[in-house]
N, CA and C atoms as a LAMMPS dump frame, in Angstrom:
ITEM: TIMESTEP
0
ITEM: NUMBER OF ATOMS
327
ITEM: BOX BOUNDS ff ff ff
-5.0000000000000000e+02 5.0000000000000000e+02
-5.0000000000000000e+02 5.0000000000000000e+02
-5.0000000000000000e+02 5.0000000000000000e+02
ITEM: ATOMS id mol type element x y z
1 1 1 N -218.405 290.387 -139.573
2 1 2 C -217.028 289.95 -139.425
3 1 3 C -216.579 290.278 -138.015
4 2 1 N -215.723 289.469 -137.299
5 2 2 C -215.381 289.9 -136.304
6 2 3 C -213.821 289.838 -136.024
7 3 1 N -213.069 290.702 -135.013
8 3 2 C -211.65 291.226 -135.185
9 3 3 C -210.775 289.785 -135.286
10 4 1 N -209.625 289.942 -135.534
11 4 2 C -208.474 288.294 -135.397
12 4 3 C -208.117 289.041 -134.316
13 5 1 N -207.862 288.096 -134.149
14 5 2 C -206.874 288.182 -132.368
15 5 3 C -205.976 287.355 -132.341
16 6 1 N -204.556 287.762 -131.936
17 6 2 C -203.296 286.871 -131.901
18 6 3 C -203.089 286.59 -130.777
19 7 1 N -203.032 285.328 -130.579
20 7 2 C -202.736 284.711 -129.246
21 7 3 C -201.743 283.701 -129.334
22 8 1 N -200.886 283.196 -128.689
23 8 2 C -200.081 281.888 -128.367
24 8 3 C -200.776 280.987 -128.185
25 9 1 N -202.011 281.294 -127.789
26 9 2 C -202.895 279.702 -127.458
27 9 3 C -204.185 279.963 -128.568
28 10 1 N -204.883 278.615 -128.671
29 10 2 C -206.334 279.062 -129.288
30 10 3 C -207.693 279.311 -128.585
31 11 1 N -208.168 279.881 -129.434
32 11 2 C -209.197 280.519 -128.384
33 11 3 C -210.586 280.064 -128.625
34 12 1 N -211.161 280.017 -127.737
35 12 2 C -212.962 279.543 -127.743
36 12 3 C -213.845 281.243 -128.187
37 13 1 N -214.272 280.644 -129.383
38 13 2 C -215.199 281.893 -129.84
39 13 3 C -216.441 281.392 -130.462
40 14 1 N -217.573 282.293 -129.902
41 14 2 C -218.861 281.879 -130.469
42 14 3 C -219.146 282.547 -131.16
43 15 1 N -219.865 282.114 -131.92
44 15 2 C -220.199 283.33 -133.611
45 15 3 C -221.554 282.706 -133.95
46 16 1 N -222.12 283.999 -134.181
47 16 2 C -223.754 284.299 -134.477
48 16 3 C -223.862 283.962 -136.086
49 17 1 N -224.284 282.806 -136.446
50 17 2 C -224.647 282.614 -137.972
51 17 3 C -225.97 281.836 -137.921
52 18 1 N -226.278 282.311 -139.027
53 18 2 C -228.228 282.146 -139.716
54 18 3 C -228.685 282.135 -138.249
55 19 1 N -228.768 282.836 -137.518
56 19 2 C -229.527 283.138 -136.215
57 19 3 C -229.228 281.614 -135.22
58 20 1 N -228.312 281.206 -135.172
59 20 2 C -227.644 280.292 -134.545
60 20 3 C -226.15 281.084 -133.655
61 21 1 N -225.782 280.503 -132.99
62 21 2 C -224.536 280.546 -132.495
63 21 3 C -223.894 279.239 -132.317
64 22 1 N -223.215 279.197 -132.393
65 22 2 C -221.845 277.943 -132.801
66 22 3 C -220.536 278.194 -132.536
67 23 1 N -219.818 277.431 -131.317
68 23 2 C -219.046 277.408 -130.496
69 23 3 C -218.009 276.651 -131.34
70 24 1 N -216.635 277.192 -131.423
71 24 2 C -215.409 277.1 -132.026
72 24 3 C -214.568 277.518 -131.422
73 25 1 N -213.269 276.667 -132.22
74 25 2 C -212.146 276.899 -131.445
75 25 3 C -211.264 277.499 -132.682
76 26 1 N -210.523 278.955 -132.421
77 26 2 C -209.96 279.445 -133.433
78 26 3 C -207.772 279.564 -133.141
79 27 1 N -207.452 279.341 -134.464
80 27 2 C -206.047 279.131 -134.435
81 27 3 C -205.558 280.255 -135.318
82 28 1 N -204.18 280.686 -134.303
83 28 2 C -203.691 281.85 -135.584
84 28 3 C -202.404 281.656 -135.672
85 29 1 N -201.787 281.33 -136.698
86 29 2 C -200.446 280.715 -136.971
87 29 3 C -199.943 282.184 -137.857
88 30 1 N -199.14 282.69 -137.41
89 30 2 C -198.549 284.213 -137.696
90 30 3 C -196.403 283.019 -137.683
91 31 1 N -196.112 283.275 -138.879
92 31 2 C -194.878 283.129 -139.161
93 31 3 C -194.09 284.517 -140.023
94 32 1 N -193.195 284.728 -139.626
95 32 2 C -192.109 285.893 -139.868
96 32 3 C -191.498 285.416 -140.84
97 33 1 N -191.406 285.433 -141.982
98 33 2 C -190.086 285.251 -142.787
99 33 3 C -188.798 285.388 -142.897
100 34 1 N -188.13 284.626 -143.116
101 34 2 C -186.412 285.208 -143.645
102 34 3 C -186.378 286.406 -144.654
103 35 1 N -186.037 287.372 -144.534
104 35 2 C -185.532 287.945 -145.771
105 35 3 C -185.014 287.746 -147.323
106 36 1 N -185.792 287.467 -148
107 36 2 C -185.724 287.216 -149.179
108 36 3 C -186.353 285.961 -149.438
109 37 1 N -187.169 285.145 -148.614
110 37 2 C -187.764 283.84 -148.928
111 37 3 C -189.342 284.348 -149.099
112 38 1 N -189.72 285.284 -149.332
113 38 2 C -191.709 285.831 -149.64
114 38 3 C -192.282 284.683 -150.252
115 39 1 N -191.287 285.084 -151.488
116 39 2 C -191.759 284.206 -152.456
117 39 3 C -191.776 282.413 -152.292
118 40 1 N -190.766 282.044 -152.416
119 40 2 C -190.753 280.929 -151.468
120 40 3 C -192.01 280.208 -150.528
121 41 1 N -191.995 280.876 -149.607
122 41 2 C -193.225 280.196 -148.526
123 41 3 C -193.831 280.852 -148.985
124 42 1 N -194.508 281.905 -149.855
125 42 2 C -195.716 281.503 -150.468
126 42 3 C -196.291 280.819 -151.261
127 43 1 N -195.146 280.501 -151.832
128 43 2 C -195.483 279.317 -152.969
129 43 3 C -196.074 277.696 -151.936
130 44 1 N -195.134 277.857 -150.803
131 44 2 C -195.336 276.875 -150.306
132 44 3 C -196.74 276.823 -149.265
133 45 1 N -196.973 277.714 -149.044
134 45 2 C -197.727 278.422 -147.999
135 45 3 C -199.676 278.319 -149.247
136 46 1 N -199.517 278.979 -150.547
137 46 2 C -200.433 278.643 -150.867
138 46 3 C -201.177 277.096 -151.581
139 47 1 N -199.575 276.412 -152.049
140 47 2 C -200.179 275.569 -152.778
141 47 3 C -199.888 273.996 -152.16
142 48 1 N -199.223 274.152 -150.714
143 48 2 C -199.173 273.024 -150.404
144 48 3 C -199.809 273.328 -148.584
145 49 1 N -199.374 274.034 -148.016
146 49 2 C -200.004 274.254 -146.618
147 49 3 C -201.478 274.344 -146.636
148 50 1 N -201.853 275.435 -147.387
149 50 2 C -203.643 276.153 -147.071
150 50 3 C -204.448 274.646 -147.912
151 51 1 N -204.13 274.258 -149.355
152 51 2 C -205.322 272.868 -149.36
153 51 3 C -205.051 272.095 -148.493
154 52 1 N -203.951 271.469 -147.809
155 52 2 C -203.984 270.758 -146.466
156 52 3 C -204.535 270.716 -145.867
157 53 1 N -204.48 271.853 -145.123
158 53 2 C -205.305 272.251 -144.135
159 53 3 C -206.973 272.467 -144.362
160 54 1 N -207.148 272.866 -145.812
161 54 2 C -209.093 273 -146.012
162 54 3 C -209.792 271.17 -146.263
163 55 1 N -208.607 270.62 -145.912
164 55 2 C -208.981 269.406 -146.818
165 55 3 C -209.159 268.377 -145.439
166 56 1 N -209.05 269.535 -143.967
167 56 2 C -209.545 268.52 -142.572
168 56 3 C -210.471 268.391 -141.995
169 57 1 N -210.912 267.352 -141.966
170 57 2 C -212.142 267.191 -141.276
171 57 3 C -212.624 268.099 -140.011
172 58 1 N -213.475 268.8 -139.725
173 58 2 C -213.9 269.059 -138.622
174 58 3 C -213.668 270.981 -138.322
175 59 1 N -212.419 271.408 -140.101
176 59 2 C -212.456 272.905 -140.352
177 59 3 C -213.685 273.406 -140.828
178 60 1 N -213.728 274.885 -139.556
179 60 2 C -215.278 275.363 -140.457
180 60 3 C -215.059 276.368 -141.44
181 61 1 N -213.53 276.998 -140.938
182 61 2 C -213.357 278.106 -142.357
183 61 3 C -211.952 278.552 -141.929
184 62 1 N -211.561 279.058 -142.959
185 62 2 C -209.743 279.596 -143.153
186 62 3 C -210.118 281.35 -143.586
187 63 1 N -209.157 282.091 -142.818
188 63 2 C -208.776 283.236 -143.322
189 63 3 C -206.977 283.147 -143.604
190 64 1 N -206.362 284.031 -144.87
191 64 2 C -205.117 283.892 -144.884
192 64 3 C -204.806 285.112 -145.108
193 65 1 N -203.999 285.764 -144.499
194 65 2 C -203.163 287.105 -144.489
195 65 3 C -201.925 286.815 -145.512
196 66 1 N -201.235 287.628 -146.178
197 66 2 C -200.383 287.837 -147.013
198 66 3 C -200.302 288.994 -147.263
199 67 1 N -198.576 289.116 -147.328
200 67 2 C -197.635 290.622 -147.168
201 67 3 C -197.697 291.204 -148.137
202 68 1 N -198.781 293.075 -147.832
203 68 2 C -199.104 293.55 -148.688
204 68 3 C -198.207 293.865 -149.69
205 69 1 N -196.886 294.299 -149.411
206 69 2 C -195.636 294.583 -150.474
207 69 3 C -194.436 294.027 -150.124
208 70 1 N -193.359 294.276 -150.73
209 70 2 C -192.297 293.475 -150.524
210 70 3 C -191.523 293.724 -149.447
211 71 1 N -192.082 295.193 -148.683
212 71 2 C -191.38 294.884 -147.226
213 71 3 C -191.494 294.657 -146.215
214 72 1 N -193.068 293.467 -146.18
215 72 2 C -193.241 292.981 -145.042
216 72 3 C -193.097 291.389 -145.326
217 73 1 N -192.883 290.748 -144.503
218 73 2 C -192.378 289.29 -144.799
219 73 3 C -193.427 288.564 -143.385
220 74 1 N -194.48 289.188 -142.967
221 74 2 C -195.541 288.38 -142.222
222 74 3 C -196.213 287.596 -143.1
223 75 1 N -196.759 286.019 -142.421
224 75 2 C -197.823 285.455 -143.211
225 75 3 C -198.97 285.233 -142.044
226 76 1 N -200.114 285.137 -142.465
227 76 2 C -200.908 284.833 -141.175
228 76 3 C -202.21 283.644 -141.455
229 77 1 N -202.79 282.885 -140.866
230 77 2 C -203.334 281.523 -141.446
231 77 3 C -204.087 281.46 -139.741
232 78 1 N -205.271 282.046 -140.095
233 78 2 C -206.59 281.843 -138.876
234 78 3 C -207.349 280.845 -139.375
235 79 1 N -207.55 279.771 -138.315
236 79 2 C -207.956 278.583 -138.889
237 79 3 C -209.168 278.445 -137.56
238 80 1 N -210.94 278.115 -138.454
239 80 2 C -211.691 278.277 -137.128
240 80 3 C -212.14 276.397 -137.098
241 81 1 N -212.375 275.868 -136.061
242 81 2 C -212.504 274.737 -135.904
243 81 3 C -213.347 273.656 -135.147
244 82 1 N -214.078 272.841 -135.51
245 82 2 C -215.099 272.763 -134.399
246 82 3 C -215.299 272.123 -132.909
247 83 1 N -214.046 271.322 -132.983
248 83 2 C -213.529 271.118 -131.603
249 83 3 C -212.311 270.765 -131.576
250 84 1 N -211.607 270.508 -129.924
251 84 2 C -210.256 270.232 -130.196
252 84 3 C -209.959 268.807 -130.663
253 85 1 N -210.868 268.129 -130.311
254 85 2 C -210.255 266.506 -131.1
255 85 3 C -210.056 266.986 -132.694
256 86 1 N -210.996 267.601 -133.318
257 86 2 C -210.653 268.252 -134.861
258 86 3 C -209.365 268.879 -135.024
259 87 1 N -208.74 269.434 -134.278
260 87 2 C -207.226 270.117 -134.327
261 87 3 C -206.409 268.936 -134.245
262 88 1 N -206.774 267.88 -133.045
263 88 2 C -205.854 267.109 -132.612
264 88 3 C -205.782 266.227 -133.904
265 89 1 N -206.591 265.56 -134.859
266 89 2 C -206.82 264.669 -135.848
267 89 3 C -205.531 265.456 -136.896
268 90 1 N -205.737 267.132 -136.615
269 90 2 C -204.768 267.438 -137.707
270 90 3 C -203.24 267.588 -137.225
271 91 1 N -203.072 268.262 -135.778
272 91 2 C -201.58 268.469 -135.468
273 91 3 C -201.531 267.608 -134.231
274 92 1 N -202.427 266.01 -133.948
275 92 2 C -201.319 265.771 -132.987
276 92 3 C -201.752 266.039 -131.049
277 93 1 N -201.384 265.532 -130.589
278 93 2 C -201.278 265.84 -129.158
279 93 3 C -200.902 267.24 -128.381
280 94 1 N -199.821 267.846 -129.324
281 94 2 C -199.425 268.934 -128.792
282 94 3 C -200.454 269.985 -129.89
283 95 1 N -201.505 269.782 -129.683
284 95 2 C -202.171 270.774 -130.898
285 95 3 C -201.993 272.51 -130.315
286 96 1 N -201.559 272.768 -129.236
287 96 2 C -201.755 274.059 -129.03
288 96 3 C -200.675 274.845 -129.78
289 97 1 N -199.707 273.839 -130.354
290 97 2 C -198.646 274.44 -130.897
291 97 3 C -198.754 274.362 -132.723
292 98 1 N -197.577 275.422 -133.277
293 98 2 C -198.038 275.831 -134.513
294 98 3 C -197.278 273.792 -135.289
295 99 1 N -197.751 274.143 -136.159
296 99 2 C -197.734 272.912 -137.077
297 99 3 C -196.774 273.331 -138.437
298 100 1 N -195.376 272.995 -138.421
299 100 2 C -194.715 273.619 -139.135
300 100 3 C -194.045 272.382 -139.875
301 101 1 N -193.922 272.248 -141.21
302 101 2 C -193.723 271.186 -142.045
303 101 3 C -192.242 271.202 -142.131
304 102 1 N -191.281 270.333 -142.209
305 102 2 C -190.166 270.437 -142.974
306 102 3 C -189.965 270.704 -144.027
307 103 1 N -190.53 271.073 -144.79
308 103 2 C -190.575 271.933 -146.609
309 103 3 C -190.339 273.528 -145.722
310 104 1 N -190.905 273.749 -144.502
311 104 2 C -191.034 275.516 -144.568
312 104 3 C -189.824 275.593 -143.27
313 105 1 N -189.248 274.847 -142.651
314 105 2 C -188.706 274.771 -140.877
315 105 3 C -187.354 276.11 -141.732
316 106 1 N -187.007 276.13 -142.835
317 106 2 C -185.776 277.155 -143.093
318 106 3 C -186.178 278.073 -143.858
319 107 1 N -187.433 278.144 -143.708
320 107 2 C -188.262 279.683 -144.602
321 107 3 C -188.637 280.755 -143.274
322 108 1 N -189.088 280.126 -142.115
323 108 2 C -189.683 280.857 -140.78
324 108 3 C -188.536 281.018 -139.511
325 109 1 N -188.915 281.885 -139.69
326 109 2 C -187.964 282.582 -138.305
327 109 3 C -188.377 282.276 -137.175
């Protein structure tokens, strides 16, 4: 396993699998909650954001963070990918930026 790293931008990481290395581009979408919406964007966060997103062409794997108790309101969604046209197919031209749905724009701070 190797560490997450939070960045504003995404990052180029190579990773050693079945004695290969394989060059990716990794995304970390870290959203803050409102106070009192947990529940809420997680509902939304697990059952409509994360299959979205596993369901794009060109993802090689998802990690998802979720707030160990009720007084943290972080969510976190590391998404690794195999190139940027694969990001762009999912968010678009401006892919360096987070991809935030109108179901969640009044759940995230």
């Amino acid at each position: 396993m190797f560490p997450l790293l939070f960045t504003e931008k995404p990052l180029v990481l190579i990773v050693r699998r079945a004695h290969k290395y394989q060059l990716m581009i990794v995304r970390t979408f870290k959203a803050t909650i409102y106070p009192g919406k947990n529940e809420e964007f997680k509902t939304f966060f697990t059952q409509i954001a994360i299959p979205l997103v596993k369901l794009q062409e060109g993802l090689i794997d998802l990690f998802i963070g979720l707030p160990m108790d009720e007084t943290s309101n972080v969510f976190v969604m590391t998404s690794f990918w195999k190139d940027v046209d694969a990001i762009k197919k999912f968010s678009g031209e401006q892919w360096q930026n987070a991809v935030i749905d109108e179901r969640e724009k009044y759940l995230v701070q």
